[in-house]
N, CA, C and O atoms as a CHARMM CRD file, in Angstrom:
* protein
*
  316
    1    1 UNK  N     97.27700  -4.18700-119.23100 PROA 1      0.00000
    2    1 UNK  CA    98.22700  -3.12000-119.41400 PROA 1      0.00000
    3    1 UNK  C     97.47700  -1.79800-119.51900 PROA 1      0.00000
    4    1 UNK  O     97.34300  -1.34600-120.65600 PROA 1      0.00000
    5    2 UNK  N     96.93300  -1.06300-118.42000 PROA 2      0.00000
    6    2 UNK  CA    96.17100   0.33200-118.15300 PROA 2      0.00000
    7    2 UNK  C     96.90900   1.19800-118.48800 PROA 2      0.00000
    8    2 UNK  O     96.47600   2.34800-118.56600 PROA 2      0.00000
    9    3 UNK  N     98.36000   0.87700-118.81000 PROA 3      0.00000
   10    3 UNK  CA    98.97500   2.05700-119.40100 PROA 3      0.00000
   11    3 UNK  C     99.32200   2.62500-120.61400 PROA 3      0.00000
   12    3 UNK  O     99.62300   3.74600-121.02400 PROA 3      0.00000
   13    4 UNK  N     99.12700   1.00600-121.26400 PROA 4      0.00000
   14    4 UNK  CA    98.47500   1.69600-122.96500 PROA 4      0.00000
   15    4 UNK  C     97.42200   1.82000-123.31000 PROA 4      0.00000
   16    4 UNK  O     97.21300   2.48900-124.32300 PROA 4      0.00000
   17    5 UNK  N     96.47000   1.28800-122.67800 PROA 5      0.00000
   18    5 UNK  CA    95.15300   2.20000-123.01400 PROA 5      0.00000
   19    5 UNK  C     94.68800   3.17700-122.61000 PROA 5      0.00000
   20    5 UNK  O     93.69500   3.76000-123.04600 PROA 5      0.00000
   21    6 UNK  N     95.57200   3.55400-121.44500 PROA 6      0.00000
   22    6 UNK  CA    95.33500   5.33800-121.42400 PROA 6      0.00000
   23    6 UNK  C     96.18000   6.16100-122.42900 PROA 6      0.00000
   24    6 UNK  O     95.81800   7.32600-122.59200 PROA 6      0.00000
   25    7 UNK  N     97.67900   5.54500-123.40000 PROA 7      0.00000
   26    7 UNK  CA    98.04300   6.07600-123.47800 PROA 7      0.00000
   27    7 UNK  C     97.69400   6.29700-125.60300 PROA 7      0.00000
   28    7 UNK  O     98.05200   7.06200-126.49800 PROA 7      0.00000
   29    8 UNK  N     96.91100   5.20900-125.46200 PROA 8      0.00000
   30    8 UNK  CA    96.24100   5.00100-127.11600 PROA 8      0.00000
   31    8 UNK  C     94.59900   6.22700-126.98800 PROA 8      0.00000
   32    8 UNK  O     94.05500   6.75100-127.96000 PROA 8      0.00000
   33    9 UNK  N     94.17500   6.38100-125.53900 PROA 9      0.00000
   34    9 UNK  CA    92.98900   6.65000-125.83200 PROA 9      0.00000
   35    9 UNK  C     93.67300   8.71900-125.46900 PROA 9      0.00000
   36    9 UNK  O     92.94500   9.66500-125.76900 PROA 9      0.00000
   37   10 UNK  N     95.10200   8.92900-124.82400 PROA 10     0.00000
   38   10 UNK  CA    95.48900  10.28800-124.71200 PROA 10     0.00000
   39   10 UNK  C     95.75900  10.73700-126.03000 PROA 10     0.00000
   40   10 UNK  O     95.40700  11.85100-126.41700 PROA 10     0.00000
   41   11 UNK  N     96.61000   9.59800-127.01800 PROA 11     0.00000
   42   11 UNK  CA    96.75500  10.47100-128.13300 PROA 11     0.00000
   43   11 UNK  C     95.79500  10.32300-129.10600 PROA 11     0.00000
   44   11 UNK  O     95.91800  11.05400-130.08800 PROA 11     0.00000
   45   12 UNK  N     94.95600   9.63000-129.07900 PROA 12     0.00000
   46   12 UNK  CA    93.74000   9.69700-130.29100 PROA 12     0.00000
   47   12 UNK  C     92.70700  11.05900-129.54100 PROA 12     0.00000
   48   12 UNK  O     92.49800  12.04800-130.24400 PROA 12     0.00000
   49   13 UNK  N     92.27700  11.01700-128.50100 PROA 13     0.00000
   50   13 UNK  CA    91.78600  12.24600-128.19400 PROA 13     0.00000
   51   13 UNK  C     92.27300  13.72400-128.35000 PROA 13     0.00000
   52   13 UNK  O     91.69300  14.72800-127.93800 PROA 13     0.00000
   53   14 UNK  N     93.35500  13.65900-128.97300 PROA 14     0.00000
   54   14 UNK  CA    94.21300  15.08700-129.47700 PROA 14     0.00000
   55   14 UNK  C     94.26900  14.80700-130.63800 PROA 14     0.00000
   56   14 UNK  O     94.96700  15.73000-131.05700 PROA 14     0.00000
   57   15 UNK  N     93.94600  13.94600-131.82500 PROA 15     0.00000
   58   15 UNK  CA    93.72600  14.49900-133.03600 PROA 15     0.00000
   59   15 UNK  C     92.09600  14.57300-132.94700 PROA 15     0.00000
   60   15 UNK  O     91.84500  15.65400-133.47900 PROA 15     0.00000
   61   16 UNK  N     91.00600  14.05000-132.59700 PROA 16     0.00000
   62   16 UNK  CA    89.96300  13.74600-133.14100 PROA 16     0.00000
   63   16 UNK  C     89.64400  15.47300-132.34200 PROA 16     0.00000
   64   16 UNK  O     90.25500  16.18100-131.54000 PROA 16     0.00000
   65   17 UNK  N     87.62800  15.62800-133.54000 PROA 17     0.00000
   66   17 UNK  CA    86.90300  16.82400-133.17200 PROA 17     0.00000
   67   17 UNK  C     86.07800  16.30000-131.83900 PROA 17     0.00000
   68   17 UNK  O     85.78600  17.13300-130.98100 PROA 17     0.00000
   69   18 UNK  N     85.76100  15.12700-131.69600 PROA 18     0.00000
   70   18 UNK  CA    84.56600  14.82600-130.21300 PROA 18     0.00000
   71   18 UNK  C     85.40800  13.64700-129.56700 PROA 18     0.00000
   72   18 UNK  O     85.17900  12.49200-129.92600 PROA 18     0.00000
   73   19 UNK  N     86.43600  13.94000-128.56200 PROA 19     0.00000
   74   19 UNK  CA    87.31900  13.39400-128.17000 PROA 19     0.00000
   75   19 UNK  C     86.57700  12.74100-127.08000 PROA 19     0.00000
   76   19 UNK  O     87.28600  11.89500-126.53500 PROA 19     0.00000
   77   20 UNK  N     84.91500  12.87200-126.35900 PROA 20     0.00000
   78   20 UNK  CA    83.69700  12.35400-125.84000 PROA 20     0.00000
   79   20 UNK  C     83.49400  10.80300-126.72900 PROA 20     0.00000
   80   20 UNK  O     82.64800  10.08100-126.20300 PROA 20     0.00000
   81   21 UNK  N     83.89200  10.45400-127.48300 PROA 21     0.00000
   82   21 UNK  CA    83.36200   9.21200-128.49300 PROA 21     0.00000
   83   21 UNK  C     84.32800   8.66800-128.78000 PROA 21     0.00000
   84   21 UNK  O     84.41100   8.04700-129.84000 PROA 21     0.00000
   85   22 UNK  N     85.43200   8.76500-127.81800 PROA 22     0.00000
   86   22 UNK  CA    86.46000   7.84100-128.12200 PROA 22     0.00000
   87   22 UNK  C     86.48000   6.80800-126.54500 PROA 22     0.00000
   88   22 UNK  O     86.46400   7.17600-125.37000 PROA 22     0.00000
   89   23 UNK  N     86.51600   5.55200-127.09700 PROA 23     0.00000
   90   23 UNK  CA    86.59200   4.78300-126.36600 PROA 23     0.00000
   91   23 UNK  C     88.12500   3.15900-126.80700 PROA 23     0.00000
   92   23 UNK  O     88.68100   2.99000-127.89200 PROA 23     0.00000
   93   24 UNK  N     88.28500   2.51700-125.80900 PROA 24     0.00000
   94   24 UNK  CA    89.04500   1.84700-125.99300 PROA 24     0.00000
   95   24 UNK  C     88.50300   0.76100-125.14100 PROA 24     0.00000
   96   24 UNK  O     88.43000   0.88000-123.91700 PROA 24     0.00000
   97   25 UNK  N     88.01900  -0.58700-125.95900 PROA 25     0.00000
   98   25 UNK  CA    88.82900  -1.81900-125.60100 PROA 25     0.00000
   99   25 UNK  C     89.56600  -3.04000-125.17400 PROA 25     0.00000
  100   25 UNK  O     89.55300  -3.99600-125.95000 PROA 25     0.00000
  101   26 UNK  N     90.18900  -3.13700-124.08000 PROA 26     0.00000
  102   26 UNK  CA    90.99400  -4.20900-123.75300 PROA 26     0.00000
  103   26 UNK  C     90.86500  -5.73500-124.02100 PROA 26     0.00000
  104   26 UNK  O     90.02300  -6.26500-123.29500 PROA 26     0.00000
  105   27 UNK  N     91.50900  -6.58300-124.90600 PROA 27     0.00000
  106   27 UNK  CA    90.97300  -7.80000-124.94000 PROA 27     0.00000
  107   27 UNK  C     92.28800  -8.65600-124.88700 PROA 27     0.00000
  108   27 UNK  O     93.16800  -8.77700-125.73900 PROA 27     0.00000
  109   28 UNK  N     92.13000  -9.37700-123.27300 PROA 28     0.00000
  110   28 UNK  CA    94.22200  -9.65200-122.98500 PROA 28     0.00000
  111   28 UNK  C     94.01400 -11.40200-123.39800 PROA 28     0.00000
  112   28 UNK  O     93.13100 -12.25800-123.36800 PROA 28     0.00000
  113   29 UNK  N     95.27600 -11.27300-123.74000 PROA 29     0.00000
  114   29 UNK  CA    95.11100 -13.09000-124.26400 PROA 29     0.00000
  115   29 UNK  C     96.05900 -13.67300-123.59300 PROA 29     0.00000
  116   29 UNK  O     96.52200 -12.80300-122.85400 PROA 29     0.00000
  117   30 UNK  N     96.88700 -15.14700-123.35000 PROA 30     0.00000
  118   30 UNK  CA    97.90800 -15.11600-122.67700 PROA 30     0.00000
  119   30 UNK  C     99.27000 -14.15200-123.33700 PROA 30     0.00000
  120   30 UNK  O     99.79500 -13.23100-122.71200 PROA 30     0.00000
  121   31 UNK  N     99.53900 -14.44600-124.24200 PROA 31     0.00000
  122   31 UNK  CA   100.89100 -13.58300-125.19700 PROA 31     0.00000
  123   31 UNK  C    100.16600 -11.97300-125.61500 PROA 31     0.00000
  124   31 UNK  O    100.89300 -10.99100-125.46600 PROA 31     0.00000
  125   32 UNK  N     99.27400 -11.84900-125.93800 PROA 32     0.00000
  126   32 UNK  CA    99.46300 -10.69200-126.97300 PROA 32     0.00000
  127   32 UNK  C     97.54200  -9.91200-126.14100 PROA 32     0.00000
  128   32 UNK  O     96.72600 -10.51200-125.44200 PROA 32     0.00000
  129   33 UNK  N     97.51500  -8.63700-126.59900 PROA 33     0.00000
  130   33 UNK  CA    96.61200  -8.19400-126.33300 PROA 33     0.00000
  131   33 UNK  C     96.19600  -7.02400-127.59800 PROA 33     0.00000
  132   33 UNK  O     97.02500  -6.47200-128.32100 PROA 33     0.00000
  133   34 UNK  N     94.47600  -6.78600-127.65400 PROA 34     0.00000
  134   34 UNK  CA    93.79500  -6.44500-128.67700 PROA 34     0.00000
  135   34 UNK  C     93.41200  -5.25200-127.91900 PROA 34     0.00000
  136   34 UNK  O     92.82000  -5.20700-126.84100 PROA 34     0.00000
  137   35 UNK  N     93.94000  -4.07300-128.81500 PROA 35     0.00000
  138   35 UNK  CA    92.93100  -3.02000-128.33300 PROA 35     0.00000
  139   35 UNK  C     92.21300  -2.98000-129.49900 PROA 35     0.00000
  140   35 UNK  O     92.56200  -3.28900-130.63800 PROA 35     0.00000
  141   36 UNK  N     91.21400  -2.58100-129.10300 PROA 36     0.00000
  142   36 UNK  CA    89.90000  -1.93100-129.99000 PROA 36     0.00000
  143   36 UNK  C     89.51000  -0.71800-129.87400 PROA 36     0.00000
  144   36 UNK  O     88.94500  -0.38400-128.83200 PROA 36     0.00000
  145   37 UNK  N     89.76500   0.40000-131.12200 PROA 37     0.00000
  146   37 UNK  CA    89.40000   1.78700-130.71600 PROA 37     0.00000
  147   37 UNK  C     87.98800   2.10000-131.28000 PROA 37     0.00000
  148   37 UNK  O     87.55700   1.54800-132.29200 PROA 37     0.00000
  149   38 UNK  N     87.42600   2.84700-130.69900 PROA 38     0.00000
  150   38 UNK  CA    86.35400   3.52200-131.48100 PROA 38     0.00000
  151   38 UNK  C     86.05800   4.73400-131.43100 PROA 38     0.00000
  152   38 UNK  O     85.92000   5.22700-130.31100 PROA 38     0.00000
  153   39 UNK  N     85.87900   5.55300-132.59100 PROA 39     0.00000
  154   39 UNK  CA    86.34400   6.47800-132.60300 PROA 39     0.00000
  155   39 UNK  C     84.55900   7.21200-133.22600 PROA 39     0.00000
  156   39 UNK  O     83.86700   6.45900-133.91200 PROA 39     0.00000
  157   40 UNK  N     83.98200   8.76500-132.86500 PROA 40     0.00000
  158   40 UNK  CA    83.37400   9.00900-133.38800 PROA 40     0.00000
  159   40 UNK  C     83.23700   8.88400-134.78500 PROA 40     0.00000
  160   40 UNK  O     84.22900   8.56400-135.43900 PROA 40     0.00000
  161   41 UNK  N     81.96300   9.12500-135.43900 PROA 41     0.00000
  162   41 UNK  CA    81.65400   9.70000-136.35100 PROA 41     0.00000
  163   41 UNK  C     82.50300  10.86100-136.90800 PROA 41     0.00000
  164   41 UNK  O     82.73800  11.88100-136.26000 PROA 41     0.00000
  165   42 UNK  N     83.02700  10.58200-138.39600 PROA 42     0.00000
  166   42 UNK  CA    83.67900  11.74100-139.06000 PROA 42     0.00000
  167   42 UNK  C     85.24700  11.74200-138.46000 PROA 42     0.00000
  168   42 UNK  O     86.28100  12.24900-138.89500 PROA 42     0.00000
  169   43 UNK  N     85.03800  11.16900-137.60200 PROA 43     0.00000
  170   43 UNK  CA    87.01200  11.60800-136.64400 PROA 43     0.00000
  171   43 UNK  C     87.91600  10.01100-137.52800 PROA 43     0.00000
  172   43 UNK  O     89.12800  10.09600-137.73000 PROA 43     0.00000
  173   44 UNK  N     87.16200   8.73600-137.94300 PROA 44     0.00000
  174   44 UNK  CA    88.34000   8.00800-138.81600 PROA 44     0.00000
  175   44 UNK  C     89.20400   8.56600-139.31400 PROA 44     0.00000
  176   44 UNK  O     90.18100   8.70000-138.57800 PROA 44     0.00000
  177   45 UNK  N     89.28700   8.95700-140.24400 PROA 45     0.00000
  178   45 UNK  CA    90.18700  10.00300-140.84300 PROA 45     0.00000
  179   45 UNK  C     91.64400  10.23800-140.71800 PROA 45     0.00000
  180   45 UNK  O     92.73700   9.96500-141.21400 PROA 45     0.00000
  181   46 UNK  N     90.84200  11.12500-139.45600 PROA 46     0.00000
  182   46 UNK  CA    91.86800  11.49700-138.40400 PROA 46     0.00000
  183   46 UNK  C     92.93700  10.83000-138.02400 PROA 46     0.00000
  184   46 UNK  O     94.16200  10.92900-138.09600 PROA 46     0.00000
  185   47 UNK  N     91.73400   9.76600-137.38700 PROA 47     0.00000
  186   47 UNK  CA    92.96400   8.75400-136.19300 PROA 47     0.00000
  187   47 UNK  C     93.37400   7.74100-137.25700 PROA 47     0.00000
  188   47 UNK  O     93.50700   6.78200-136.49600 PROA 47     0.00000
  189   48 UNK  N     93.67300   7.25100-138.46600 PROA 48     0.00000
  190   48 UNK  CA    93.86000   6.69200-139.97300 PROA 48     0.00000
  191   48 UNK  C     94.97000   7.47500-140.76000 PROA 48     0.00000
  192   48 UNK  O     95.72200   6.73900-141.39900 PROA 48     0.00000
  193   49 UNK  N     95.14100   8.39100-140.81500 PROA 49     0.00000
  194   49 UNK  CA    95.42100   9.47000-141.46100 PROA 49     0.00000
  195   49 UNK  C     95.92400   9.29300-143.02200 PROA 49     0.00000
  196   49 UNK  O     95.40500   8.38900-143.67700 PROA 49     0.00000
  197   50 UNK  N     96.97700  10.18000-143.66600 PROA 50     0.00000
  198   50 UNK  CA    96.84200   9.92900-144.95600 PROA 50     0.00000
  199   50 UNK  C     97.86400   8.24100-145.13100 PROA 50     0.00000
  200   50 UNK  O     98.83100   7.88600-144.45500 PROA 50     0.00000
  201   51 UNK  N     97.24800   7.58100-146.16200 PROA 51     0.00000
  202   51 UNK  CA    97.63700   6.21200-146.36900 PROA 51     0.00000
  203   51 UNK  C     97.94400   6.00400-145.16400 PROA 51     0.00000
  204   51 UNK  O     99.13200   5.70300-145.04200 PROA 51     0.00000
  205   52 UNK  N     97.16800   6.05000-143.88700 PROA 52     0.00000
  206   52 UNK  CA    97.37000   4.96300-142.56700 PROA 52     0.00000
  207   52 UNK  C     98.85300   5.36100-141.76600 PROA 52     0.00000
  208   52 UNK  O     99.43300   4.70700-140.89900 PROA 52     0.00000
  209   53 UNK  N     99.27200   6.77400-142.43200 PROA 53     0.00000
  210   53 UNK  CA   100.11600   6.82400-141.33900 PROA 53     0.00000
  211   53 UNK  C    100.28700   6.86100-139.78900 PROA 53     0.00000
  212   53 UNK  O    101.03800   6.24000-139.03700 PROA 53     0.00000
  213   54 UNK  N     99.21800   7.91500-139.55000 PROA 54     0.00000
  214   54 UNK  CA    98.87900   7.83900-137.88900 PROA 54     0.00000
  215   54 UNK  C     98.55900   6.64100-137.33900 PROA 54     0.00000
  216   54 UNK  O     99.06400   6.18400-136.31300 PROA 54     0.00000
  217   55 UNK  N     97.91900   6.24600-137.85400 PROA 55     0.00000
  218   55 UNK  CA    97.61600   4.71000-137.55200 PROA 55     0.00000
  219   55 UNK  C     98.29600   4.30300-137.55800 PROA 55     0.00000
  220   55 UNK  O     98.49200   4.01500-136.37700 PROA 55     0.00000
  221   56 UNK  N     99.59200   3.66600-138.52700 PROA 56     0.00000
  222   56 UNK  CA   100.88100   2.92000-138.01200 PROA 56     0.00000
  223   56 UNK  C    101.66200   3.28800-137.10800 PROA 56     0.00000
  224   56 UNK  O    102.03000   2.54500-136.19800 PROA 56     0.00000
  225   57 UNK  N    102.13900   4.92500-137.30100 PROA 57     0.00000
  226   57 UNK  CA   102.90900   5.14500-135.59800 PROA 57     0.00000
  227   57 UNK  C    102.04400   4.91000-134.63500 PROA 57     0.00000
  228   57 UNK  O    102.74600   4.53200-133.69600 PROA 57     0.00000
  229   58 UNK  N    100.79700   4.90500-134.25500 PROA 58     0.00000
  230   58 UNK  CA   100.24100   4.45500-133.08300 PROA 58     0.00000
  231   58 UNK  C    100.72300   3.04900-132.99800 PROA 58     0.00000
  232   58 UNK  O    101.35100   2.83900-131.96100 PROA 58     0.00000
  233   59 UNK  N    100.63000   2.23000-133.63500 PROA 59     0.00000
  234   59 UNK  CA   100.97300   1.12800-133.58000 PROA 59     0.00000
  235   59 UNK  C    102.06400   0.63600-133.04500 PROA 59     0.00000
  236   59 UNK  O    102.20200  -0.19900-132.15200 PROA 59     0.00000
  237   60 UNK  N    103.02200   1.37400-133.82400 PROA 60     0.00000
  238   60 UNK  CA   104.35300   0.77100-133.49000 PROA 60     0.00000
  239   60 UNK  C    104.95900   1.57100-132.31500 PROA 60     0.00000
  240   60 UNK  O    106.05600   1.28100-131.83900 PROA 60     0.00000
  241   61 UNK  N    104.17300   2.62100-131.85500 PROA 61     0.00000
  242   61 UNK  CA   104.40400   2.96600-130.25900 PROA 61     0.00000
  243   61 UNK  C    103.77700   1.71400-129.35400 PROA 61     0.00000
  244   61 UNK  O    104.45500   1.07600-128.54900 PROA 61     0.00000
  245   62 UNK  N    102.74400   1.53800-129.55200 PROA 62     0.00000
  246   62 UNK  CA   102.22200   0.82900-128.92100 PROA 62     0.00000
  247   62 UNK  C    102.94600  -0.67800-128.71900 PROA 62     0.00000
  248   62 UNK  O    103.02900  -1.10600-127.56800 PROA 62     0.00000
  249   63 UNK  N    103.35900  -1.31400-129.59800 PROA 63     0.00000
  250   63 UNK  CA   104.06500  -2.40200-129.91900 PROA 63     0.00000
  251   63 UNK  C    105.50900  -2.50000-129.43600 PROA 63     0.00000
  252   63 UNK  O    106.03000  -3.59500-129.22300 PROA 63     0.00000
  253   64 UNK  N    106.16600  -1.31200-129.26100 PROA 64     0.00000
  254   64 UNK  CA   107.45400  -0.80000-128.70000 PROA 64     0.00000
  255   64 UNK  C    107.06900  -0.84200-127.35300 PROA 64     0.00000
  256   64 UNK  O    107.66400  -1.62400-126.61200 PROA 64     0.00000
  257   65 UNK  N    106.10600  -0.08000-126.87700 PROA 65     0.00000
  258   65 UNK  CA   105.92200  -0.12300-125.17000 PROA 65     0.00000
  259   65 UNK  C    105.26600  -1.61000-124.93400 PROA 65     0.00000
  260   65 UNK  O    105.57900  -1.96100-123.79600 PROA 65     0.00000
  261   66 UNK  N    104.79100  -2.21300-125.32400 PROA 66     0.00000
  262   66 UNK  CA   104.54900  -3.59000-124.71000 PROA 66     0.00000
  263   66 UNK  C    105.65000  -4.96700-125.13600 PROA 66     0.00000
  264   66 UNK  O    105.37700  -6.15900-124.99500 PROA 66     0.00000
  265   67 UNK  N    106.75000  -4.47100-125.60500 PROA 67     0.00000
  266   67 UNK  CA   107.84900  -5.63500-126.01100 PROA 67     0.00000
  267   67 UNK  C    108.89600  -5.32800-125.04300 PROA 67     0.00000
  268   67 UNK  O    109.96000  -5.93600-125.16700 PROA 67     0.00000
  269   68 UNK  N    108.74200  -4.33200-123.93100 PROA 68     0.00000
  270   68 UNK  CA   109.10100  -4.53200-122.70500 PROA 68     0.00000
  271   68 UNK  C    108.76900  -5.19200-122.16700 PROA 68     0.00000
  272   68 UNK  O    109.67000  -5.53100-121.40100 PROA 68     0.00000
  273   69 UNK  N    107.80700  -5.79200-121.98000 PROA 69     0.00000
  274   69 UNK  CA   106.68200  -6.38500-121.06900 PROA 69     0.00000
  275   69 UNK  C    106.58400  -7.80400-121.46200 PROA 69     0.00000
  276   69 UNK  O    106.14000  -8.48900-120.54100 PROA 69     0.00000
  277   70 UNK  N    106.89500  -8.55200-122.68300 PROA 70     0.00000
  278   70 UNK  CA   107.03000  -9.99400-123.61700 PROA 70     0.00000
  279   70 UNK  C    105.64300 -10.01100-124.15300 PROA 70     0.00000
  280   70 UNK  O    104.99900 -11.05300-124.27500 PROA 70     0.00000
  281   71 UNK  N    105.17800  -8.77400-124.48600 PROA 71     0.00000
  282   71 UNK  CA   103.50300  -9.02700-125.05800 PROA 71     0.00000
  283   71 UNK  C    103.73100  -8.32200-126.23400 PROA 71     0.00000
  284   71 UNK  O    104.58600  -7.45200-126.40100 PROA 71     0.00000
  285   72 UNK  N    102.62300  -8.89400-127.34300 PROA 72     0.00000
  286   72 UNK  CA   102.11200  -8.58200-128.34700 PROA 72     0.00000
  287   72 UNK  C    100.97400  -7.53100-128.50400 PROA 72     0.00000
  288   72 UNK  O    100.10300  -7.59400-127.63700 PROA 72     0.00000
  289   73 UNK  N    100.83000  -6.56800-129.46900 PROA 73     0.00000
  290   73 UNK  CA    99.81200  -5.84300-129.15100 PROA 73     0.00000
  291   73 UNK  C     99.33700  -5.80000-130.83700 PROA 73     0.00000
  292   73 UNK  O     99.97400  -5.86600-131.88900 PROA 73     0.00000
  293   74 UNK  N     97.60400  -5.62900-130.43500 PROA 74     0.00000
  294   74 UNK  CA    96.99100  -5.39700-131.62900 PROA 74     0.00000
  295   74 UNK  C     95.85300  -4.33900-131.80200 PROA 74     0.00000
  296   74 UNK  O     94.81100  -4.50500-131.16600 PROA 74     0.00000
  297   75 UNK  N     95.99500  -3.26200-132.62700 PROA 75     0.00000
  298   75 UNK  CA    95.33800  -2.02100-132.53600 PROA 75     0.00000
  299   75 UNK  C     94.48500  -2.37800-133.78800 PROA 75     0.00000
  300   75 UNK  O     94.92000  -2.49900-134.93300 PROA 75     0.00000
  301   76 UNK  N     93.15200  -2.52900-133.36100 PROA 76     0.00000
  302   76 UNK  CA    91.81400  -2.64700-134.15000 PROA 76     0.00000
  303   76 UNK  C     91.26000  -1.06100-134.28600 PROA 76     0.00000
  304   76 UNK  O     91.08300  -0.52800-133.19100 PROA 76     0.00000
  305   77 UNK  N     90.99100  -0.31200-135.33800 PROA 77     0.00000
  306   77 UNK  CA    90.29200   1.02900-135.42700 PROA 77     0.00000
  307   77 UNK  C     88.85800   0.39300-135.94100 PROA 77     0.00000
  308   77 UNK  O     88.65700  -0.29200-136.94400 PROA 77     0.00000
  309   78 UNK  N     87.81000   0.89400-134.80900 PROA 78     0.00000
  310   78 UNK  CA    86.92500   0.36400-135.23700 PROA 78     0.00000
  311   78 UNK  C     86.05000   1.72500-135.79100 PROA 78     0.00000
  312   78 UNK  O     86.37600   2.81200-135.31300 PROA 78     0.00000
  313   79 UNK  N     84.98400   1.67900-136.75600 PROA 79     0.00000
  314   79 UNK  CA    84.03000   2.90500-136.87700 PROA 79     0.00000
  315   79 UNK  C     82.51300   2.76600-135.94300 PROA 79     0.00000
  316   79 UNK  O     81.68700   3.67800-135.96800 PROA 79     0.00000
């Protein structure tokens, strides 16, 4: 699915400061698929935000656009 990982790695590159050190990922299984973000130095935070909010709406965008599709999705923030 190339279209959520362009579309996990468009909006984490608009909060973070070195949007160069963001990378994503793909790990497809039969049902469900793993992204893995990684995010510079100092930018967690960011893409985390306060008590994990940003982080959950990424999620549950992400999880919304692939339950069109009959897949599962799993957003790993890695440091």
């Amino acid at each position: 699915m190339k279209e959520l990982k362009e579309l996990i790695e468009y909006i984490v590159k608009a909060l973070v400061d070195n949007p160069d050190a963001v990378g994503v990922n793909e790990i497809a299984g039969d049902k469900s698929i793993i992204y893995e973000l990684k995010v510079g130095e100092g930018d967690l935070g960011k893409v985390i935000g306060k008590e994990g909010r940003t982080a959950k709406a990424m999620r549950t965008i992400i999880t919304a656009a692939a339950m069109k599709q009959g897949k599962r999705t799993i957003l790993e923030i890695i440091e």
